[in-house]
Each structure stands twice: as structure tokens, then as C-alpha cells.
C-alpha positions in Angstrom: 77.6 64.8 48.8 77.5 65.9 52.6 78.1 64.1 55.4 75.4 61.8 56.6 73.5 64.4 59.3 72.6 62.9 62.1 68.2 63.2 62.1 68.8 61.0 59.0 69.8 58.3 61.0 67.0 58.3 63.2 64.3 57.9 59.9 66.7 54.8 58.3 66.3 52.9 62.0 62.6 53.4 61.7 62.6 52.6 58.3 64.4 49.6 58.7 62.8 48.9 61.5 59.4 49.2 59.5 60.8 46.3 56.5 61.8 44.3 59.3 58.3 44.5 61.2 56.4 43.8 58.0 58.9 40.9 56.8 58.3 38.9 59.7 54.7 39.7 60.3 53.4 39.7 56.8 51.2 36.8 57.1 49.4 38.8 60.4 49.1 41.8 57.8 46.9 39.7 55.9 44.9 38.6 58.3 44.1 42.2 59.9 43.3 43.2 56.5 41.1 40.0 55.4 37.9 39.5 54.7 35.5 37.7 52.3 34.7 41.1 50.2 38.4 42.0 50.3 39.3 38.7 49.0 37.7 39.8 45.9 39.3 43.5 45.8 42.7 42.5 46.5 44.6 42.1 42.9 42.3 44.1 40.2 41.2 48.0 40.1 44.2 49.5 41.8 44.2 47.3 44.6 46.9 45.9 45.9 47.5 41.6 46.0 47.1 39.7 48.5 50.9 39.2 48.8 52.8 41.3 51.4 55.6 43.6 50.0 56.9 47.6 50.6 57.6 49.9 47.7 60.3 52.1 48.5 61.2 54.0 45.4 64.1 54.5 42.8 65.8 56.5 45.4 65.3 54.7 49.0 66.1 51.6 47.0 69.6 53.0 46.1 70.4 54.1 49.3 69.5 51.0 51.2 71.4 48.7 48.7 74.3 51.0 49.6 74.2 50.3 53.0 73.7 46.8 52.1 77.0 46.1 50.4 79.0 49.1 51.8 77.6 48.8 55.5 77.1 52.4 55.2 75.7 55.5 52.9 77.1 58.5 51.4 74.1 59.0 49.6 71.9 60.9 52.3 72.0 64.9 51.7 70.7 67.5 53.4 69.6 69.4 50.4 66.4 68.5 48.5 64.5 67.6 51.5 61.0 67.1 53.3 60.1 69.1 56.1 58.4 66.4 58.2 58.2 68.7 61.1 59.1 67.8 65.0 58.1 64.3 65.0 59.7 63.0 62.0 63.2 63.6 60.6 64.0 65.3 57.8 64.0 63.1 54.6 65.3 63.0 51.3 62.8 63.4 48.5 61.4 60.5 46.5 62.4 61.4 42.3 60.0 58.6 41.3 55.7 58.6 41.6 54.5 55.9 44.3 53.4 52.1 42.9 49.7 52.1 43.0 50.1 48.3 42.8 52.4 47.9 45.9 49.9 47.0 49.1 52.6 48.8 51.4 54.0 52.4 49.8 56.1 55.2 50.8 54.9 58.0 49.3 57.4 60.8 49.7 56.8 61.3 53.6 54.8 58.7 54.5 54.1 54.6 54.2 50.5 54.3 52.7 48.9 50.2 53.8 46.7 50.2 50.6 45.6 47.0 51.4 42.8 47.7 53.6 39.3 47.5 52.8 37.2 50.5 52.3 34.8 48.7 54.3 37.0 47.3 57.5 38.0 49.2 60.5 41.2 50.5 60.4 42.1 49.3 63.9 43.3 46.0 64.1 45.5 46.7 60.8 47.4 49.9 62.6 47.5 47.6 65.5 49.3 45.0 64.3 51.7 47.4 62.1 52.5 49.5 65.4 53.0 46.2 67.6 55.7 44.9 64.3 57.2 48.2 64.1 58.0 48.5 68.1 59.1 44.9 68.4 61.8 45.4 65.8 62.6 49.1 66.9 63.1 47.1 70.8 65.4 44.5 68.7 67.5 47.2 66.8 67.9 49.6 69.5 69.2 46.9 72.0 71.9 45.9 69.3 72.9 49.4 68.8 73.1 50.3 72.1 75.3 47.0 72.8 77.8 48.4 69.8 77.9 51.9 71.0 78.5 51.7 74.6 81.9 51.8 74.3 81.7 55.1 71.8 81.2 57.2 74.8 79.2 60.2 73.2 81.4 60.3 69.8 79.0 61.2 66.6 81.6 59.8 64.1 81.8 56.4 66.0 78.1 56.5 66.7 77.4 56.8 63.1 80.1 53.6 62.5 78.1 51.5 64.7 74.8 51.9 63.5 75.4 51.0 59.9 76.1 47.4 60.7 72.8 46.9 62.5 70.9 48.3 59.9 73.1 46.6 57.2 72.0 43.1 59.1 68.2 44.0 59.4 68.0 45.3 55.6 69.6 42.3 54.3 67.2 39.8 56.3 64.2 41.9 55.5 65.5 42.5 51.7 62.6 39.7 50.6 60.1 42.2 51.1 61.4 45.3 48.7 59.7 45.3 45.4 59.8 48.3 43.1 57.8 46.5 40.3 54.5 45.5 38.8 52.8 44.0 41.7 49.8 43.1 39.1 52.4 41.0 37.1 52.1 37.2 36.8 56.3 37.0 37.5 55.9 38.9 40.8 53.3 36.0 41.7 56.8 33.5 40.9 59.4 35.6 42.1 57.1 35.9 45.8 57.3 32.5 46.1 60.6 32.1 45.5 61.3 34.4 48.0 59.1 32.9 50.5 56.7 35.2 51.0 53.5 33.9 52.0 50.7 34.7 49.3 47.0 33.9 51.0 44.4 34.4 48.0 41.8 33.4 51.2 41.3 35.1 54.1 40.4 32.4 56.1 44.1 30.2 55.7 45.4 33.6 57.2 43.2 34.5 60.3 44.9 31.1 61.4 48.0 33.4 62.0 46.1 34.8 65.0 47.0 32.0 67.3 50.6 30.9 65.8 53.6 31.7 68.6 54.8 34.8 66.8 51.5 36.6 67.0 51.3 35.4 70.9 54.2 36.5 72.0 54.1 39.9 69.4 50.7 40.4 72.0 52.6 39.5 74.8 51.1 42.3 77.5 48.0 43.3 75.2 45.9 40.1 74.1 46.3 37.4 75.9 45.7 33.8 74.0 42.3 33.2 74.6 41.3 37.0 73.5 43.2 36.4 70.1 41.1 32.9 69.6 38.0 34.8 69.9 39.5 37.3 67.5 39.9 34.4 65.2 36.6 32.7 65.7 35.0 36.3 65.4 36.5 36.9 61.9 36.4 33.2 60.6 32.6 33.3 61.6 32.0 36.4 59.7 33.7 34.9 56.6 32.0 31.6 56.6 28.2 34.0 57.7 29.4 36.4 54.6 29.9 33.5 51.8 26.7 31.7 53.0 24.7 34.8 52.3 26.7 35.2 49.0 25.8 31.4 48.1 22.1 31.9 48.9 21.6 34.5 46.8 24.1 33.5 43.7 21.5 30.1 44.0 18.3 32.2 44.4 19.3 34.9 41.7 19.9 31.8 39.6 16.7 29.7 40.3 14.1 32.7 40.1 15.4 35.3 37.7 18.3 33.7 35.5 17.2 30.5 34.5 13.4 31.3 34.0 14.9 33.9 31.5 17.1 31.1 29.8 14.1 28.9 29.7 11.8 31.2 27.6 15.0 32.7 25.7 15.4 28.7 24.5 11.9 27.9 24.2 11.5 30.9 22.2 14.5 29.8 19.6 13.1 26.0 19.7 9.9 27.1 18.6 10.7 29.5 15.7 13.3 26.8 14.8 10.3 23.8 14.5 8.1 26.7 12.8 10.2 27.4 10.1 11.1 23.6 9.8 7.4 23.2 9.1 6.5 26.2 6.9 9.7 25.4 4.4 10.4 22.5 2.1 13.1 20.3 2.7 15.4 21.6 -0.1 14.5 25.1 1.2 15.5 24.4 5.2 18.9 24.7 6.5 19.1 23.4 10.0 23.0 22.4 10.3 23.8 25.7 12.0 20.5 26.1 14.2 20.6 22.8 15.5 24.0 23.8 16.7 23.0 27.0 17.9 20.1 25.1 20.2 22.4 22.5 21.2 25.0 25.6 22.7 22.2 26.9 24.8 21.2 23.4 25.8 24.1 22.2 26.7 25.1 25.8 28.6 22.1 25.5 30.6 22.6 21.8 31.5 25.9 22.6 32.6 24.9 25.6 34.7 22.1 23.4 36.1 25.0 20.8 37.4 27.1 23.4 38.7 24.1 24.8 40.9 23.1 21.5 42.3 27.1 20.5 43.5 27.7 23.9 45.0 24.2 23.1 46.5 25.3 19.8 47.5 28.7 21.5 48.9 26.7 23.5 50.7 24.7 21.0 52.8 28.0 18.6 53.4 29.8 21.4 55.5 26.7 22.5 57.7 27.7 19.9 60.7 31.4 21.5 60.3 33.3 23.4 62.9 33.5 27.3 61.5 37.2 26.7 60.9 36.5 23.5 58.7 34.1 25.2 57.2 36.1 28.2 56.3 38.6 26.0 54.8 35.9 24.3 52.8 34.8 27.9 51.4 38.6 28.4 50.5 39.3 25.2 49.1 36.5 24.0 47.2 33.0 26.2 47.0 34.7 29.8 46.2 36.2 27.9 43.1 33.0 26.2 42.4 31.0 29.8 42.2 33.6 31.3 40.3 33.0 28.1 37.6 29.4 28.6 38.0 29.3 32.7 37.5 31.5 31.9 34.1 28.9 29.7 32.9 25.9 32.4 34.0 28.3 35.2 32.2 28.1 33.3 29.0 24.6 32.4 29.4 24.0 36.5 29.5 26.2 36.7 26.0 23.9 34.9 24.0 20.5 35.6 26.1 17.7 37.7 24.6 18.6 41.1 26.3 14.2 41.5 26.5 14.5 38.4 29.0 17.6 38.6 30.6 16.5 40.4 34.2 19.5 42.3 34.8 21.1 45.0 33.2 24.1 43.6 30.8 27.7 44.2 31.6 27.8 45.7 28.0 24.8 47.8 29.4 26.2 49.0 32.8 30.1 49.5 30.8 29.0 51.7 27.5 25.0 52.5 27.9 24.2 53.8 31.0 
């Protein structure tokens, strides 16, 4: 391998710099990125989870654990590289694809922030990334330029006295490398062991908008009172966005679904007490259809009871504060409609497809 040359330097201080930016604002990523649709993407069909973490690659990976234990690299080559033009360095090429799972990528020549919303304004998000990414460029520069004041022009020295800083920031940012399955249940365990936050709802992370880290990260830019309307703004969304989703899981429910299960279990009560009339005794055999009417009875029953306590949730939080009441989503009624839409899927299972008022997930999947 070649010595280290020199533009390579200047793309491992941003890159550390970028892993140190996102380690310490990770829970302000979340936030920019949140919303009460997003809460649902985040996780499933190539969308990244809600938990924070950079995918580097086989190759980025090797090279920073270098610099980790060695406090320097002999890895970097000038060969084999990206032409990243005037702006940018040039840079090693990545041997391994990108993780489609990982919510922050590098992709060969650039970091891809998958976790945005196809819907939400890209914004705030690149906002908050370049705000992380300057603040810990400021805090790395100042400590290299401390340890290389005394190097007095010398490249070879220069080089020496960088590789400690970086070694320092790597290591305290190392929590937020992750080269694997982001989908996996163990990454879920392993985050937490690592202390990285993991915000399933967005409104436990818009919180982050007034904490002393984000105030003083928008020292200069946003004063206090500007990032509390930010807050209100998007915790009032979120509680205005899961009303309306309520309201109509309720009136979808009242008017369409369980009018349909009604006649579905009418229709199977009646046939049931027809045949038990037409046929002898000796001839009828009820042990199974009694069971069968008691499934769909009881299912509807217990879809009934769900409506009326996400109903009855619904009313208790009206008087709340938009904060409370965004906790109150979070906490209680978003698990309470995902119990009540498992109830309403099986309902669909065993439904007459003639009554059931919406195409099938069977139907929409394999028919249409």
C-alpha cells in the first residue's frame, strides 16, 4: 500500500465528523424525520427503523477500526478510487452493495438519510444533519489545530497529529456503526445495549426540540421560543393526523364493516336454525356449527369492545394539552387500534367476500 495522500485526510475528518454529528444528535434525527404516517413506514418495505445508525461498508469499516486500535491507517490507496470532483476528495471505492435496511448509508460517494418520508419536506432533516456535521467539524478542527501548531507546515507530522483526534472521535461515536440487518430483532437488543435511543413514536422525539443540546446546536439560528413552536407545530399535526385516522377506523367500522358482519352472521344463524328444523335429530350435526357461530359471535363482541374503549380513549384526552395528548396517542390509543385492526383483519378472514365492502387483502395481493 501507498502512503496515506493527503485529500484522503480531508474526507476521514468529515467522515468522522459525520458519525460524531449523528451519534450525538440521533434522537434530533428522529424528530426531523417524524411523523404519524412515517411512524408506520419506518421498519417494513425497505424502510429503515426508527433507530439511528450509519452503514459504512466492509471496507470503510476496516479502515476506521484501523485507526481505532492503531491510531492511524495504512489502508488508504490512491488506486481504485472515486472521482468526487472539486468539492470532495478522492475516495476509496466501497467492494460491498449499500444496506437497504440502514436509515443512514454511504453509498460509494455519498451518505444516503433513508429515513425520510416520501411525504415530509426535506428541510428541517438536511438542517439538523448540516448543523451536527459543522458543530463537530468546529470541535475536531479546534483539537487538530491545537496538536499541529507546533508542526510548523510538516505533512509527515501533520498527518501524525490528526490520527489521534480522529482515533478519539471514532471511538466515542463507534455506537453508531452497524454493518448488519437493521430489520433483525438482535439489532433491536444490541441498540439498546448500546444506548441508542429507539423512538417507535414520533411524538416522545419532537420533545428533543427544546432539550439543551438542540438549543445550543441552534445557537445563532432558532432561538428557544422559535424551536417550541416547531414543536407545538409538529406535535399538533401528529395528535390532528391520528384524530382523523381514529374517526375514520370508527366510522369505516360502524357503517361498512360491522353491517357486513351482521348479515354475514345472520345469514349463517339462519341456515343453521333452517337445517336444524328441516333434519331429524339423528340426521343433524350441530357440534361444529354451533362452534363456528360462537367464533363469529364472540369475534364481533370483541371488536365491538375494542371500538367503544378506543372511543372512550378518545373522549378522556379531548380537555388535554397537545403534548399530553400526543403522549396519550403513543402510549395507549395507537396500541389499542393496532388490537382493534387485528380483530377487523380476522373478521375479513372468515366474512362472506359478497358482504365484506372492501376489496380483500387476498384480493388486492394475488387478483387484481
Amino acid at each position: 500500500m501507498t502512503d496515506t495522500p493527503h485529500n484522503n485526510l480531508h474526507f476521514l475528518i468529515l467522515m468522522t465528523a459525520i458519525l460524531y454529528g449523528v451519534y450525538q444528535h440521533s434522537t434530533l434525527l428522529r424528530a426531523a424525520i417524524g411523523s404519524a404516517s412515517n411512524d408506520y413506514r419506518l421498519g417494513g418495505h425497505e424502510a429503515p427503523p426508527a433507530i439511528m445508525s450509519i452503514y459504512l461498508g466492509e471496507e470503510l469499516e476496516t479502515l476506521l477500526n484501523e485507526i481505532e486500535e492503531k491510531g492511524n491507517s495504512t489502508l488508504i490507496s490512491a488506486k481504485n478510487c472515486y472521482d468526487l470532483g472539486a468539492i470532495l476528495p478522492d475516495l476509496s471505492k466501497d467492494n460491498t452493495d449499500r444496506n437497504r435496511t440502514s436509515p443512514f448509508a454511504f453509498t460509494g460517494n455519498k451518505f444516503e438519510f433513508r429515513a425520510v418520508g416520501s411525504s415530509s419536506n426535506p428541510a428541517f432533516p438536511v438542517t439538523v444533519l448540516n448543523l451536527a456535521v459543522a458543530e463537530s467539524l468546529h470541535l475536531i478542527l479546534d483539537e487538530i489545530e491545537f496538536h499541529t501548531d507546533q508542526t510548523k507546515g510538516n505533512t509527515e507530522a501533520i498527518s501524525k497529529a490528526i490520527f489521534p483526534v480522529l482515533q478519539k472521535y471514532l471511538k466515542i461515536a463507534k455506537a453508531i456503526r452497524f454493518t448488519g440487518d437493521n430489520y433483525h430483532e438482535d439489532w433491536i437488543k444490541e441498540a439498546q445495549k448500546r444506548g441508542l435511543p429507539n423512538f417507535k413514536c414520533s411524538s416522545e422525539a419532537f420533545l428533543t426540540l427544546t432539550h439543551p443540546k438542540t438549543i445550543h446546536l441552534f445557537d445563532q439560528i432558532l432561538t428557544f421560543q422559535e424551536l417550541a413552536g416547531r414543536q407545538k407545530a409538529l406535535l399538533e399535526t401528529y395528535t390532528l393526523n391520528m384524530t382523523i385516522e381514529i374517526n375514520l377506523m370508527l366510522d369505516m367500522f360502524k357503517t361498512q364493516i360491522l353491517p357486513a358482519v351482521f348479515n354475514y352472521q345472520t345469514a349463517i344463524a339462519t341456515s343453521y336454525l333452517r337445517c336444524k328444523q328441516t333434519l331429524s335429530s339423528h340426521q343433524f350435526h350441530s357440534i361444529e356449527q354451533n362452534a363456528w357461530i360462537k367464533e363469529i359471535n364472540d369475534k364481533i363482541e370483541e371488536s365491538i369492545k375494542c371500538c367503544k374503549e378506543i372511543e372512550m380513549l378518545k373522549e378522556q384526552i379531548t380537555l388535554l394539552t397537545v403534548q399530553e395528548k400526543a403522549r396519550v396517542f403513543g402510549e395507549k390509543i395507537i396500541i389499542k387500534m393496532e388490537q382493534f385492526r387485528a380483530i377487523v383483519d380476522e373478521l375479513e378472514v372468515i366474512c362472506d367476500d359478497a358482504l365484506w365492502p372492501f376489496p380483500k387483502y387476498r384480493e388486492l395481493l394475488f387478483m387484481i
